[in-house]
N, C-alpha and C positions, 0 to 999 in steps of 0.2 A: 301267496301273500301270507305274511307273517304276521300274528296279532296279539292283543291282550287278549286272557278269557272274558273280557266285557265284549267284544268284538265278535268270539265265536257266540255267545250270548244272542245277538241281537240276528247273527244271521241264520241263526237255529230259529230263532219268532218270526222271522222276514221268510225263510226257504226253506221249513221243516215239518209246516203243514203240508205242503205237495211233496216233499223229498223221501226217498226210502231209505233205510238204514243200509249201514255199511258194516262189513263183519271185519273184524282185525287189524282195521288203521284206528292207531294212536286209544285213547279211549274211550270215545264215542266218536260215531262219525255217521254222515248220512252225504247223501247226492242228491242233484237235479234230475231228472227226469232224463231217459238218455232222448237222444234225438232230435234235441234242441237245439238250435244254433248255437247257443254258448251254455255249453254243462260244467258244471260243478262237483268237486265231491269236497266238500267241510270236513275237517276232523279238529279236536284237542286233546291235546298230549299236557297232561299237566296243568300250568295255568297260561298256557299257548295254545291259539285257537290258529287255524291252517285253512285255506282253500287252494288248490290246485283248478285250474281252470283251461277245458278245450276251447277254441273260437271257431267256430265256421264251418265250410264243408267241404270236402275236396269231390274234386270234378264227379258228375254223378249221383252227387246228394249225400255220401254216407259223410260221417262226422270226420273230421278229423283224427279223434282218438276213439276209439272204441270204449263205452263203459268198462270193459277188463281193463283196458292200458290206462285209463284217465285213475282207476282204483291201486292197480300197479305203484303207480307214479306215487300218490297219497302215501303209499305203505312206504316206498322209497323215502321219504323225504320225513314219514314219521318214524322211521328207523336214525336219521338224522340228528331229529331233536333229542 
């Protein structure tokens, strides 16, 4: 999802008390907690705020994307903007 920086704003106050920082997507960036059925990882590049989002689990329990891949993706997509 693609946002204004008011947006990465709000979700940095909403999800960055429990979130950990993230090294080298865009310039800031933090995540969800891995292991949770819908993780996050946030970033802005600019004055564009980004979330990249896994859902769910595959058979077994583990996540769908692994915290590297779900980080991966983020740096992908802030190579992007």
């Amino acid at each position: 999802m693609i946002q204004p920086l008011s947006t990465y704003e709000f979700w940095k106050k909403q999800y960055g008390k429990t979130g950990e920082p993230v090294a080298q997507v865009g310039d800031e960036a933090f995540r969800t907690k891995p292991k949770e059925f819908i993780s996050y990882v946030f970033f802005r590049k600019g004055s564009t705020g980004v979330w990249v989002q896994s859902m769910g689990f595959k058979t077994g329990g583990a996540p769908n994307f692994t915290t590297a891949q779900l980080t991966e993706l983020a740096k992908l997509a802030a190579s992007r903007i």
